[in-house]
N, C-alpha and C positions, 0 to 999 in steps of 0.2 A: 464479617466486614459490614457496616451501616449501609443502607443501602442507595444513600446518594455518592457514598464513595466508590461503591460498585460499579454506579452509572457512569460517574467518572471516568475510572480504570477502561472501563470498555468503549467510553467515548476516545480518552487517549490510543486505546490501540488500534482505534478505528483511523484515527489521523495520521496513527503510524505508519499503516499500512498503506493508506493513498499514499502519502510522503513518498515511498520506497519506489514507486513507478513515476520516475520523472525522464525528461527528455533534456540533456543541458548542451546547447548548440554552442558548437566550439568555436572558438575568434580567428579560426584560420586552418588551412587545410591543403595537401599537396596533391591531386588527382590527375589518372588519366584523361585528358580530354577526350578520348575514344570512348571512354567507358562513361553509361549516365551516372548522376549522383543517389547515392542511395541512403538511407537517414541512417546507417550505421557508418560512412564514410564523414559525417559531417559533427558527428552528437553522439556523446556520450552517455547511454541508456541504462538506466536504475531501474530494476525491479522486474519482474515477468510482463508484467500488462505491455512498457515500453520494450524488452526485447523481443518481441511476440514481433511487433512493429519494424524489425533491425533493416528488413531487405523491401522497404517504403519507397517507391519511387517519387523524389524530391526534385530532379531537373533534367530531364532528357538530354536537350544540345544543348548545354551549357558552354560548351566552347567559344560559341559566334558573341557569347559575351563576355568575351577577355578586351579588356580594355588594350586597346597596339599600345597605350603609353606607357600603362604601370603593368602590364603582362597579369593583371589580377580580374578577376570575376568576381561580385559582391553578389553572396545568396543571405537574402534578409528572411528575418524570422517570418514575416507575413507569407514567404514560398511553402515555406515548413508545415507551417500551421496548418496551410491549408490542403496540404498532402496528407497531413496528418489526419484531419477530419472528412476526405475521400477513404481514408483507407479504414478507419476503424468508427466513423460515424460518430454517434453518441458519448460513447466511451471515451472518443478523445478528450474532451473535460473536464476526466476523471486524472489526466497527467498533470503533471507539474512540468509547465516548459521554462526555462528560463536562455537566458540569450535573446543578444539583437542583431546580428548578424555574423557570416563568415566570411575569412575572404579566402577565394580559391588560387588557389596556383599550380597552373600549368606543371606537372612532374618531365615532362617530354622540351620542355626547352625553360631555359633559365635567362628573361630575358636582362639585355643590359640596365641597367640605374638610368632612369631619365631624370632629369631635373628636376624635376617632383620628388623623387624616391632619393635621390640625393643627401647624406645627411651633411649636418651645419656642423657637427664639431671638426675636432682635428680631424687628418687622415689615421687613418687605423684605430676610429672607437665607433665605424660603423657596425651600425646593429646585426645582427642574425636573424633574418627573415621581419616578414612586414614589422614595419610598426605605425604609430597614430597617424602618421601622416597622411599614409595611403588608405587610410578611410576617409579622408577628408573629400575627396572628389565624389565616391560612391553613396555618400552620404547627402550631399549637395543636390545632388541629378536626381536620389528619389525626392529628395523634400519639394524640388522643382517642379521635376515631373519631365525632365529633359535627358537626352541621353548624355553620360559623362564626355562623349567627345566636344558635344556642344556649351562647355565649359572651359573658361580660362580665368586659372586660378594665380593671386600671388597670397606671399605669406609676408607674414612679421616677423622680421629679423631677432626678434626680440622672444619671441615663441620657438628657437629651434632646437631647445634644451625639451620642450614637453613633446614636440613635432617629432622627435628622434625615440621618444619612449617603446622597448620591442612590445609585442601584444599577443605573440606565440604562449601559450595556454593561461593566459588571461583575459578577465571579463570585462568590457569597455560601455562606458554608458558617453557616447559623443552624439549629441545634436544640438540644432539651430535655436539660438536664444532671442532672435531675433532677424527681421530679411531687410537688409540697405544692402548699397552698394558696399561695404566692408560688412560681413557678416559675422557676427558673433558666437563661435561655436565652443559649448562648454562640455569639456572633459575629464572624464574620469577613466582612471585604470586602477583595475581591483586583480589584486594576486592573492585567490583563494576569500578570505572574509577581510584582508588587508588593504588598505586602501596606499600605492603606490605612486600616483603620479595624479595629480588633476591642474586646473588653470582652465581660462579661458584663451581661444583663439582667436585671434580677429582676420580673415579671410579675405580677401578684397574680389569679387566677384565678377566676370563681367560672363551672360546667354548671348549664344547665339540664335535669332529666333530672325523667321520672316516678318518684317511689319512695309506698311503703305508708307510709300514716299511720294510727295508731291512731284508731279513733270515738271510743274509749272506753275505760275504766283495764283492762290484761288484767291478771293476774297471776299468777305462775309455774307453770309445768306446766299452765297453759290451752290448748287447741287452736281454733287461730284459726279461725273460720269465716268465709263471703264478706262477711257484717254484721258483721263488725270491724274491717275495716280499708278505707280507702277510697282510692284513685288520686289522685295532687298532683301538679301541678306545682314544683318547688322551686328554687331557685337553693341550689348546693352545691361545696364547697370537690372537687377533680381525686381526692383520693385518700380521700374520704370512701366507706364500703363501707355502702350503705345497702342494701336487699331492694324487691326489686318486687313489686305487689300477688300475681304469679304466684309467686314465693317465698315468701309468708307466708304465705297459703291454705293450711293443710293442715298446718302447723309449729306446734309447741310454743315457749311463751314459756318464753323465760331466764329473763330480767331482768324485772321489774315494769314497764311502761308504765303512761302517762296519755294521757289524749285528748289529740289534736292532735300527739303526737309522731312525726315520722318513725322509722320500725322498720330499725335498724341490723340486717347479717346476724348478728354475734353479741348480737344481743336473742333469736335464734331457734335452736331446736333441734331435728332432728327428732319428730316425736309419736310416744307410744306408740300402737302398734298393736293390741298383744295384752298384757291384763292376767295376774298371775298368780290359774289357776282358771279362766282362760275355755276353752269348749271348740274347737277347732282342728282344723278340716280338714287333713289332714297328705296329701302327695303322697309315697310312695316308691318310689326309682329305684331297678331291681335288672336293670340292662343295656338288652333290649329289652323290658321287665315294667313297667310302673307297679301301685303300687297305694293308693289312696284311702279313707283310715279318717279316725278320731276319735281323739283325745286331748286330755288336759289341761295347759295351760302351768303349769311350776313357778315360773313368774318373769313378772314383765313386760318387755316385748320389744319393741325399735323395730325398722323393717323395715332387713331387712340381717343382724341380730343372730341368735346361735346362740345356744340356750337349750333347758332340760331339759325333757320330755316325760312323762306317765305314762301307758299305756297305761289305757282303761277294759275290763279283768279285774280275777278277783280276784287274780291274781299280779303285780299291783303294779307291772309290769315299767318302767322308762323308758329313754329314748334322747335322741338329742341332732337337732336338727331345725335347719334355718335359717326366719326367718318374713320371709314374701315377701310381707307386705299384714296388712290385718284380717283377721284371724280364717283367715289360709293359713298354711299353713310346707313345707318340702321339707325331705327326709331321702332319704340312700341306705342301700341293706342293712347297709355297713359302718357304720353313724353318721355317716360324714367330715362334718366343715364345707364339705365344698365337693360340689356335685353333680358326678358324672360326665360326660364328655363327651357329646353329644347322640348316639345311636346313629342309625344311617341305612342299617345294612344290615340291617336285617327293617322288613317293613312290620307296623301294625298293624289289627288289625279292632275295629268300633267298642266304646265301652264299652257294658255292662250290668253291670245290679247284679245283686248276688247274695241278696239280702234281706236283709241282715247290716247296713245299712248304708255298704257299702263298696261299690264299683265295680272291676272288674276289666278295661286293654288286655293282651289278650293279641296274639302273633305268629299270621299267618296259617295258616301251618303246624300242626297240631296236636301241641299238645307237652302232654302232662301236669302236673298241676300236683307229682307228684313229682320233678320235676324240681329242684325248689327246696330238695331235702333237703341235695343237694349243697353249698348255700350253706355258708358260714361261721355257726358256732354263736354267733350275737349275737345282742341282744336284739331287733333288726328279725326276723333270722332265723325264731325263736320264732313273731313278731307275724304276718310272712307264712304261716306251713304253719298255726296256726291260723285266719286269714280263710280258708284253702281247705276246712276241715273244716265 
């Protein structure tokens, strides 16, 4: 045999082999909820490497997450996986997983049809064990990130021919094509390499999540205090961008509220912090030197923001400062908007003031304070050789 064909031949049986250790997670499953789940209970195992793996613990109390509505528990491949690569490390890699989730059902109680699980056609052509439908909620809550109770789902009348498809030893590829308030979920069901049922779903959505509601009317450039706003429960459309009570505490109103409104994040703005004319603790960085004075804001300033300074002399002098809170700001010798990087090769000894109002760290080393002549002739410059005088 030529000897690229050789290479060939032994590359193909090499691929053959990995092939034959794959892990293929089944679309549904009837277990003891007393007993945990174990990757031979869930998936169907090809080859030694995967039945080596059969007795893998995959979900301990899996019970406390049966859904009360649809008596189902959704185990997504990301549980798997990642039991998978506790239990066999590196080697896991080497498998073939396919699947994206199963859903479990309680063996020990067989709950009633809720209205969700309900199917649309006539009576007597309901299906035998789950089908699409009842992924639809467990599918929603991970993409959210909410738990399934906190979902209230409707359908399209028009979807309950694909809604009714069973899913008992078939492979389902269903997710979100898109997040609004009617959500778009696209489905396929595969029976073996055949492809059986697919369509799009459109889902009408609404979360339950805590957001900030107004007490009471605020109005523009108000700074919201903890008596203004009070914690709701709300039922709300997937890509509504509402503020939590911990978001609005502390934020200036945009936009005009009334009582009773839930507070959207662009109703909110950061508050000012520092008026123009207030007086302003200023920190300035000058390497391994801090030093701590007074000055006056020429502006008003939200925290984050860089804004003009006036030095309280008679020579007027100003700078440019960043304001870190109420009534703080930081500035370096050079003015820059940005602080210096954190110094860490001098230590310092503690502050003391020097009666000026100012506070002086200096390095442990004793270094003169003409040291500082050296600097750069800026107006910080200036500001430090007189605090030393």
């Amino acid at each position: 045999m030529p000897r690229p064909l050789a290479i060939l031949a032994q590359l193909l049986l090499a691929l053959t082999a990995v092939a034959q250790d794959a892990v293929v997670l089944r679309p549904d499953a009837r277990l003891d909820p007393a007993q945990p789940i174990r990757l031979r209970d869930v998936a169907d195992l090809r080859g030694p490497a995967a039945v080596a793996l059969a007795d893998t613990l995959v979900w301990e109390a899996w019970a406390a997450a049966v859904a009360p509505d649809t008596g189902l528990a959704l185990l997504d491949a990301a549980r798997v996986k990642k039991a998978l690569d506790a239990a066999a490390g590196a080697s896991a890699s080497r498998l073939t997983f396919r699947g994206s989730a199963c859903l479990i059902r309680p063996i020990s109680a067989a709950p009633e049809p809720s209205p969700r699980d309900a199917p649309s056609g006539p009576a007597g052509d309901a299906p035998d064990g789950p089908t699409l439908k009842d992924l639809i909620a467990p599918r929603l809550a991970v993409a959210l990130g909410v738990d399934e109770q906190d979902l209230r789902l409707t359908f399209d009348p028009a979807s309950a021919a694909l809604l009714a498809t069973p899913i008992t030893g078939r492979t389902t590829d269903l997710h979100p094509a898109g997040m609004s308030d009617r959500v778009p979920m696209t489905a396929r069901v595969f029976e073996g390499d055949r492809l059986v049922a697919s369509g799009t779903v459109r889902v009408g959505v609404e979360v339950k999540r805590t957001v900030a509601v107004a007490r009471r009317t605020l109005t523009r450039g108000q700074t919201i205090g903890p008596d203004d706003v009070s914690a709701e429960d709300r039922w709300v459309g997937p890509a509504a961008a509402l503020a939590s009570p911990a978001d609005a505490e502390g934020s200036a109103v945009k936009n005009r509220l009334t009582a009773g409104q839930p507070i959207a994040s662009g109703d909110l703005e950061p508050a000012v912090v520092v008026r123009k004319g207030d007086l302003v603790a200023v920190t300035c960085l000058a390497g391994a030197v801090s030093l701590r004075t007074t000055a006056r804001a020429a502006s008003d300033a939200r925290t984050g923001e860089v804004i003009r300074f006036e030095a309280l002399d008679d020579r007027k002098r100003s700078f440019r400062a960043r304001v870190s809170g109420p009534g703080r700001a930081v500035a370096t010798t050079a003015g820059a908007e940005e602080p210096p990087a954190t110094t860490t090769s001098a230590q310092t000894a503690p502050t003391f003031p020097d009666g000026g109002g100012t506070a002086l760290e200096r390095p442990l080393r004793d270094e003169p304070p003409a040291a500082l002549a050296a600097a750069p002739t800026t107006d910080w410059a200036h500001i430090l050789r007189d605090a030393f005088r």
